[in-house]
C-alpha positions as CSV (number, residue, x, y, z in Angstrom):
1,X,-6.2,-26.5,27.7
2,X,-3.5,-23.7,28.6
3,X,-0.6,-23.0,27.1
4,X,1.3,-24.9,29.8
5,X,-1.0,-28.1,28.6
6,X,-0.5,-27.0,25.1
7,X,3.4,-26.9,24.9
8,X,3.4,-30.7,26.4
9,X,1.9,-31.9,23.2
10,X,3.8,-30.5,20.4
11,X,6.6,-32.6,18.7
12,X,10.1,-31.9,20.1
13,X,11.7,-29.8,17.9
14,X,8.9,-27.3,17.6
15,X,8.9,-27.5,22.1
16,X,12.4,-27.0,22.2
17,X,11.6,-23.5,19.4
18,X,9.0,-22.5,21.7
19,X,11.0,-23.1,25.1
20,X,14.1,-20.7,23.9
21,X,11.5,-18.1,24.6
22,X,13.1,-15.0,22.2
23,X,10.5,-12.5,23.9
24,X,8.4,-12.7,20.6
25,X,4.8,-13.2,21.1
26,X,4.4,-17.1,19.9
27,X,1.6,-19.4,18.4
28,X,2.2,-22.6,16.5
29,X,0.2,-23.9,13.8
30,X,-0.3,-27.6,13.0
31,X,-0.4,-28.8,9.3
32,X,-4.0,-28.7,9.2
33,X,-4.1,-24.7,10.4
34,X,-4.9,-26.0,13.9
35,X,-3.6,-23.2,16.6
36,X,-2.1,-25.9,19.2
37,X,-0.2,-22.9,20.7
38,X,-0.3,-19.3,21.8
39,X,1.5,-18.0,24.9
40,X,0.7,-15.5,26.8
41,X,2.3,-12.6,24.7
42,X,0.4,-13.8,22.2
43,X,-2.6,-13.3,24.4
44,X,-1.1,-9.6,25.6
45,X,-1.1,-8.5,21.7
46,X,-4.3,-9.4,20.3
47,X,-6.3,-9.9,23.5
48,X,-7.3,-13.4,22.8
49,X,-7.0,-16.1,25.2
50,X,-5.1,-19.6,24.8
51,X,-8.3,-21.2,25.8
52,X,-10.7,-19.2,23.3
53,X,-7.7,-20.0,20.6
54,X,-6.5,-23.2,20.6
55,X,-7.5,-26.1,18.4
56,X,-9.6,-23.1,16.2
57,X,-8.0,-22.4,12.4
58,X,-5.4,-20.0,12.1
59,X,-7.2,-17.9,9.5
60,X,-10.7,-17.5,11.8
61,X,-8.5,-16.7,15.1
62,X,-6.2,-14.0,13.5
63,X,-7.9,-12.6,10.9
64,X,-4.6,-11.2,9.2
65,X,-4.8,-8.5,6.4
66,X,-2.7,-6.5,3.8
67,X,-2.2,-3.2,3.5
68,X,-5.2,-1.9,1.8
69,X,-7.8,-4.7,3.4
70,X,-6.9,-8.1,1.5
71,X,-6.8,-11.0,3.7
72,X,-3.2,-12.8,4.5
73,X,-4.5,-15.3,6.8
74,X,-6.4,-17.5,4.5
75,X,-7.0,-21.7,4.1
76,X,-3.6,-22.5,1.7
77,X,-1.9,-19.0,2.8
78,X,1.1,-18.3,0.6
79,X,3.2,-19.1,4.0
80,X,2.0,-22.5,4.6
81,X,2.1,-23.2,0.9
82,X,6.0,-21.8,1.1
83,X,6.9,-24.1,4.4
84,X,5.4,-27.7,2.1
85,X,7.5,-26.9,-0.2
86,X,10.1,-26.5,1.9
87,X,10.8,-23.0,1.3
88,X,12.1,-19.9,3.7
89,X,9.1,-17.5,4.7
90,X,10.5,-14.0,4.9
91,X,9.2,-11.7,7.5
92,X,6.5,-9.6,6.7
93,X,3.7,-7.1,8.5
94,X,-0.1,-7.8,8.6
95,X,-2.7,-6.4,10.7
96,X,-4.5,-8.3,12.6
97,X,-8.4,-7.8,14.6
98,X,-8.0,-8.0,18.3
99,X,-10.7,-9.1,20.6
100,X,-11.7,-5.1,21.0
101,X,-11.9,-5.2,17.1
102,X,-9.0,-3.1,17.1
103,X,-6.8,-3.4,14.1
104,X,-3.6,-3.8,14.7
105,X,-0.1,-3.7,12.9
106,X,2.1,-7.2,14.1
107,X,5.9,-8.3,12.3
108,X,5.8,-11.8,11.9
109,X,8.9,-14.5,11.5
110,X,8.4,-18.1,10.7
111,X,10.0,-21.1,11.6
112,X,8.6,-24.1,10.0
113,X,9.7,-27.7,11.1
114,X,8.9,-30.6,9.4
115,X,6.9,-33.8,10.9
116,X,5.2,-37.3,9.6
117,X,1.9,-34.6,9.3
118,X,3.3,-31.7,7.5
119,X,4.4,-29.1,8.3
120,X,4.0,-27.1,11.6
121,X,4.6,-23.1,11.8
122,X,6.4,-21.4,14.5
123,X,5.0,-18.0,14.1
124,X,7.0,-14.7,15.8
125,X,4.6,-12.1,16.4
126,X,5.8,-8.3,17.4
127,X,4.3,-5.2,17.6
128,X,5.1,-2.9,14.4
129,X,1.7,-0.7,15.4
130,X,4.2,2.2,16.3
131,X,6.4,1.6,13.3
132,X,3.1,2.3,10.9
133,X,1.9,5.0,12.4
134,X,5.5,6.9,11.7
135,X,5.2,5.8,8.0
136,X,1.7,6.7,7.6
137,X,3.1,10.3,9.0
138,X,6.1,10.2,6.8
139,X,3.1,9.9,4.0
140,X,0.7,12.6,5.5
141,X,4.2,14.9,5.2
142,X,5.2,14.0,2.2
143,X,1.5,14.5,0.6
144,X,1.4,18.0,2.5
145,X,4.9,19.0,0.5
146,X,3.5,17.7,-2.7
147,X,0.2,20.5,-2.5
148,X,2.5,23.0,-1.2
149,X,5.0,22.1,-4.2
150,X,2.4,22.1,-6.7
151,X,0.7,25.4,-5.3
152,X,4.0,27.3,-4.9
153,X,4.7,25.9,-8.5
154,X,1.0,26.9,-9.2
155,X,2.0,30.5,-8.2
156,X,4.9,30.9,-9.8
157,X,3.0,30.4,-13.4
158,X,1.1,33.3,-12.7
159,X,2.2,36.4,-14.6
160,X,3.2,39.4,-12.5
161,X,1.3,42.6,-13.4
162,X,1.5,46.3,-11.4
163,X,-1.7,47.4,-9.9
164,X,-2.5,49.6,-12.5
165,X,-2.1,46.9,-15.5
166,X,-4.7,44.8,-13.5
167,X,-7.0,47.8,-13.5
168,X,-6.6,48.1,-17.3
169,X,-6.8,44.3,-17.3
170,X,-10.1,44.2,-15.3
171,X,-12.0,46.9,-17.6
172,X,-10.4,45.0,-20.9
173,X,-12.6,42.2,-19.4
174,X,-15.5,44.3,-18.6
175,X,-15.7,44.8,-22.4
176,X,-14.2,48.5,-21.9
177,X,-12.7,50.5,-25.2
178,X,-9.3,52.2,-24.9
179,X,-11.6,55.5,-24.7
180,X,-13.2,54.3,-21.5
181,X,-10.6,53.1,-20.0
182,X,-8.9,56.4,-20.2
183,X,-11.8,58.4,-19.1
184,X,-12.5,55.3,-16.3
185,X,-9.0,55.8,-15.0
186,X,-8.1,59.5,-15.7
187,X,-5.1,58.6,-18.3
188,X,-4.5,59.6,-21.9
189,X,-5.2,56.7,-24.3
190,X,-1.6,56.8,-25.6
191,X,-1.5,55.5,-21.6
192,X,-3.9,53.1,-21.8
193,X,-2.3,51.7,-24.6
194,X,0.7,51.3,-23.1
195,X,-0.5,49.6,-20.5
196,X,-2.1,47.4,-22.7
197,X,0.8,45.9,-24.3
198,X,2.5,45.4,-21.1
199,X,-0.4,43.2,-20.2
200,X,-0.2,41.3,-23.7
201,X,3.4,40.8,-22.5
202,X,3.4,39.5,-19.5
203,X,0.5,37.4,-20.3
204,X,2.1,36.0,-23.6
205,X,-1.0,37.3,-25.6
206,X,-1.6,38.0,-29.0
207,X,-5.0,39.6,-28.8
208,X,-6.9,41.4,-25.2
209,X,-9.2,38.4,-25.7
210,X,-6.2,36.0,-25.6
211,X,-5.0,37.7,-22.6
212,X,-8.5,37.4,-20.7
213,X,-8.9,34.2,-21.1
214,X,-5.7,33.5,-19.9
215,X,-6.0,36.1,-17.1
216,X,-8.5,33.9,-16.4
217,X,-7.0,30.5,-16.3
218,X,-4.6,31.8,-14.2
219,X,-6.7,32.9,-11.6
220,X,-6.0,36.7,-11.9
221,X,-9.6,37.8,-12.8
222,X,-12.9,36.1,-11.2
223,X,-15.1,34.0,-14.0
């Protein structure tokens, strides 16, 4: 049966929905998750045919997720449960498998009208592939400023010191005396010294151990 076929056998109210034709992709569900229509838009966006489709449940045919994996399309989906108790269904996004196995962003709108049955969904399928990929951009971006944020942030923290201080710095480490830094270096030890306590300083140290360490931390001398 085609979707000419199919649109002869719904009840009137949901024919006269799917005969305004509001250039949404359409499929209609019965109250027992029965696809008893799917146009050809529908067909265009997830590749599957009106013939392979129709009388098949709604939750085996599009195979709807959440972000992050979680199935939407499911036997007593929150949207059927919603139209029985005669409830609006806001619009929402799921991503659905097409016949390639492709997965695929859709925006859906519901239209449920009542009958003797139950309910039967008018579902309103458009592309929001496009629309995901910007966001999941927008995220990529924003993720890239956050590590350049945190290591511009990262360098800030680490202390300034002159060439010369780091030199003093790096023999401090190497377990050097005052003595042999001088003679290392070619500077008095009333030098040495002072270059010594400029270190503590900008490193906020008490001790030359205290200032290795955090030296250290800080990235300014290797481990």
């Amino acid at each position: 049966m085609g979707a000419e076929d199919a649109i002869r056998e719904l009840p009137a109210a949901v024919r006269r929905i799917v005969e305004a034709r509001t250039g949404d992709a359409v499929f209609v569900i019965a109250p027992d998750y029965r696809v008893v229509y799917w146009d050809e838009k529908a067909e265009e966006i997830t590749g599957l045919l009106a013939d392979d489709v129709l009388g098949r449940r709604c939750y085996e045919v599009v195979l709807g997720e959440r972000e992050g994996g979680a199935p939407f399309c499911t036997y007593g989906c929150s949207v059927m449960h919603l139209a029985r108790a005669g409830r609006p269904v806001s619009s929402y996004d799921m991503r659905i498998t097409t016949r390639a196995g492709e997965k695929r962003w859709v925006n859906v709108s519901n239209l449920s009208v009542d009958s003797e049955e139950g309910p039967y969904l008018v579902h309103l399928l458009r592309d929001s592939q496009g629309a995901h990929d910007t966001l999941e951009m927008a995220r990529g971006l924003i993720r890239l400023s956050s590590k350049r944020e945190a290591a511009a942030t990262s360098r800030r923290d680490v202390p300034a010191l002159t060439p010369r201080q780091l030199e003093v710095l790096q023999l401090i480490a190497a377990g050097k005396t005052v003595k042999e830094i001088g003679a290392e270096l070619y500077l008095s030890e009333a030098t040495v010294r002072n270059h010594v306590s400029a270190v503590l300083r900008a490193l906020d140290a008490h001790s030359q151990l205290e200032a290795v360490a955090k030296a250290r931390r800080a990235g300014l001398l290797s481990r």
